[in-house]
C-alpha positions, 0 to 999 in steps of 0.5 A: 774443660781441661787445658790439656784436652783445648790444646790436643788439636795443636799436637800435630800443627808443625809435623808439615811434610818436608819438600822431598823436590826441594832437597832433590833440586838441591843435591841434582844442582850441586850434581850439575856443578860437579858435572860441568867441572869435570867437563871442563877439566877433560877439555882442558886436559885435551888441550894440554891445559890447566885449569884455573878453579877451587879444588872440589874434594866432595865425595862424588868428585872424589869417585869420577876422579878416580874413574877418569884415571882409569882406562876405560878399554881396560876394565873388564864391565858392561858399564863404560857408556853409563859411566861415560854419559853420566853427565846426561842421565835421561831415557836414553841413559835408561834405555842404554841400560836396560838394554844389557842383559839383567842389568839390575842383577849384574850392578848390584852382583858387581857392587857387591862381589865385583873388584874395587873398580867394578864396585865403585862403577856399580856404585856410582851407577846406582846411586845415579840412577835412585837419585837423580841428582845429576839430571839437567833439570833444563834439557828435561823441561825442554824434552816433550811429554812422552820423553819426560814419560819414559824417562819418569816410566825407565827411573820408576822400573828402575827402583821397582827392579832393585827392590826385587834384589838384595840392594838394600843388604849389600848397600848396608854390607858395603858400610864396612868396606875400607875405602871411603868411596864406595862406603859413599856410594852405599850411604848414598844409595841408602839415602836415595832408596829410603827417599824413594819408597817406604818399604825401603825404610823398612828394610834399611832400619831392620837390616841394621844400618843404624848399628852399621853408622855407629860403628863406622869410623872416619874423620870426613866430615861429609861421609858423616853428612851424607850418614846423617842425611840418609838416616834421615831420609827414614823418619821424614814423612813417615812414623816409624814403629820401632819394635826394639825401644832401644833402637830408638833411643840410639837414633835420637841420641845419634841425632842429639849428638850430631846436633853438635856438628858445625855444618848447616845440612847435618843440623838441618837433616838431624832436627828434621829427623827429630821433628818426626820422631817427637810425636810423643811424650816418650820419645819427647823425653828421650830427647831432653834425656840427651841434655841439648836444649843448651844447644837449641837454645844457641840454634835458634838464634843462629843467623842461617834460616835455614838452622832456625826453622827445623829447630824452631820446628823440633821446639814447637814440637816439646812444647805440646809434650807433658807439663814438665817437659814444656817447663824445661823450655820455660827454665832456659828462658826460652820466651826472651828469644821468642819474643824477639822472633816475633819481628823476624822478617821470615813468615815461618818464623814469626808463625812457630814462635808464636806457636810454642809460646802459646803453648808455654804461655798455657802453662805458666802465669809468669809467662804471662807477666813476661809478656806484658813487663816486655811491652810483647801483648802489643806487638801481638796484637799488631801481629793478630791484625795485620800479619799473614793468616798462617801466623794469626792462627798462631798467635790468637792462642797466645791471648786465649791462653794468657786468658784462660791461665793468667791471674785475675789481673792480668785476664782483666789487663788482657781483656781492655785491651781486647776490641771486637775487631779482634773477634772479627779475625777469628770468624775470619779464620774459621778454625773451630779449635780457636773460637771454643777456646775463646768462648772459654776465654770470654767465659772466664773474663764475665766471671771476673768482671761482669761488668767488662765492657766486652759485655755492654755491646749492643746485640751482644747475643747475636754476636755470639751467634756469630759464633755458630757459624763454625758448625761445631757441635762444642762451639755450640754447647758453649754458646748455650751455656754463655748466653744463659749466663749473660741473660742470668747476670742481666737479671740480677744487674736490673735488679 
């Protein structure tokens, strides 16, 4: 059977969908912090005194900043209790404003078309209400169900309302604005709608908002942040069929690049991004184009777990591609540092080095030699034994593959090693793509060494009975053909 077609099953194993809850806890966490220091700092200042903490130059502290300084009475809007209550956003907030008339229409006409005030309140608001992020996650758990309900029921209607407006156009439009402020709301807004719904997606990539970022200019680094994490949000969980060829390559190059950045978020939005869109050949190629395995190689090493595993991710994803491209992998040495990511503390880690190297080890006998001269077979096997069955089923291929490429002595230094307990583990894990790859594998050691040990067991045909229980019609067909083999080769031995 051709290599190719044995791996076809391993092609989508780490396009797992990202945890949309966790980055929303995240952002609606720093969203707490930023509430309560505004709080405490309008209390202070009502007390005449002055407050002891970090300056917080964020972008969302920068905006309430520069609403507190304005005059509420003086603003000619019919927001003021919604930026006022903003550090409670629950179903009253909602209900307060659907009270008003058109609410919908009337924030994204202010956002638009309003004065700069009125286009930062519209803004902010928006961005409040698509994103959630400054709810208290304490005062919802203690609200009963049918609070929860409506307030679920209000941000829903909410969403489905801005659907039905240009939002996504004048967020796009707002790029262009000369204050930083509102071009933050826009991107934020973006974001949070592109996170939302697919259809959103849509809108936002064909409204052009990936020429809109690349023609913006600004030395913030967290107006580049939150650039990178709305675009982000577009590909995450969702494969997008681009039209224009050249759209493509600008979005993985504008990802490549910000790989460059010195910041956790944008490395971690930028290579989740590239996870997804790395789902072939094609678009595999277009990201070695852009020559940054330099940098994944330096990525991977980095002490933050958080950076290791999406790039690991993006790893283990050109490690599926065509011959030439998981060669590239192997010309940066990269099975040295997998090797060391096999003792990693973190589940994940061991789980995806294992992964990527038995797909490079699928390719390349050296690999194999790589393996044993750094004494890795055993601490595989250790791995195979005792470790977690998400990084077993990882690492079992590493063995099948050296097998089924290795020269004939390696298959034979591979396969004293092998005891049946090993094969008790596969029937175990019941994953039908391993145990046809390791029927293969058997297949290919009685070829060299029909007197292999593996061979002198007992019963050895009810063991490969075992091997049915898959109820995999491939499996089966194997299963034939070795059994007509061993009885063959126990024939002529007898002779």
């Amino acid at each position: 059977m051709d290599l190719n077609a044995q791996f076809t099953k391993r092609k989508t194993g780490f396009k797992k969908k990202i945890n949309f809850g966790y980055r929303k806890d995240k952002r609606m966490k720093i969203g707490q912090e930023l509430s309560k220091k505004k709080k405490e700092k309008r209390l202070m200042q009502k007390r005449n005194l002055k407050l002891k903490s970090k300056e917080d130059n964020s972008m969302e502290s920068l905006i309430l900043d520069r609403l507190n300084e304005i005059n509420i009475n003086d603003i000619q809007s019919n927001f003021p209790f919604l930026i006022d209550s903003r550090d409670s956003i629950n179903s009253k907030w909602f209900e307060s404003l659907f009270s008003l008339e058109n609410p919908v229409e009337m924030l994204v006409n202010s956002f638009e078309n309003g004065d700069q005030i009125q286009q930062l309140q519209a803004g902010l608001i928006i961005s409040i209400g698509t994103g959630k992020y400054l709810n208290n996650e304490n005062q919802i758990e203690n609200q009963n169900q049918n609070q929860n309900q409506n307030q679920i029921q209000n941000q829903t209607k909410f969403i489905n309302s801005l659907e039905e407006t240009q939002i996504c156009a004048v967020s796009i439009n707002q790029l262009n604005n000369s204050d930083e402020m509102i071009q933050q709301s826009a991107i934020t807004i973006l974001g949070n709608l592109a996170q939302e719904k697919i259809t959103f997606r849509d809108q936002i990539i064909e409204l052009g908002f990936i020429e809109a970022i690349k023609n913006m200019e600004s030395a913030r680094i967290e107006l580049a942040h939150e650039c990178i994490w709305a675009l982000s949000r577009c590909f995450i969980n969702k494969t997008y069929n681009f039209q224009n060829i050249s759209n493509l390559q600008s979005v993985i190059s504008l990802f490549c690049g910000s790989l460059l950045y010195d910041d956790t978020q944008i490395i971690q939005d930028s290579a989740m991004a590239l996870v997804y869109l790395s789902d072939t050949s094609e678009t595999i190629q277009f990201i070695l184009n852009e020559n940054i395995l330099n940098r994944l190689f330096e990525l991977i090493i980095h002490p933050d777990s958080e950076i290791q595993i999406p790039i690991l991710r993006l790893l283990a994803n050109i490690s599926v591609g065509e011959q030439d491209q998981i060669q590239t992998l192997i010309n940066i040495n990269i099975h040295e540092i997998l090797v060391q990511l096999l003792e990693n503390n973190l589940q994940q880690i061991r789980q995806i080095s294992c992964c990527i190297l038995a797909n490079i080890v699928g390719i390349n006998s050296e690999i194999v030699d790589f393996l044993f001269q750094s004494n890795a077979f055993d601490f595989i096997y250790q791995i195979i034994e005792k470790d977690d069955p998400h990084v077993q089923i990882e690492a079992i291929p590493i063995v099948i593959n050296s097998i089924l490429t290795g020269t004939n002595d390696q298959v034979l230094k591979i396969a004293n090693k092998i005891i049946f307990d090993f094969f008790e583990i596969i029937f175990s894990i019941k994953d039908s793509g391993i145990a046809l790859n390791l029927l293969f594998a058997l297949e290919k050691i009685f070829e060299i060494d029909p007197n292999n040990i593996l061979l002198s067991k007992p019963h050895f045909i009810d063991f490969l009975n075992n091997f049915l229980e898959f109820n995999d019609i491939e499996v089966a067909r194997k299963i034939r053909e070795l059994k007509m083999n061993f009885v063959e080769k126990n024939m002529n031995l007898e002779k």
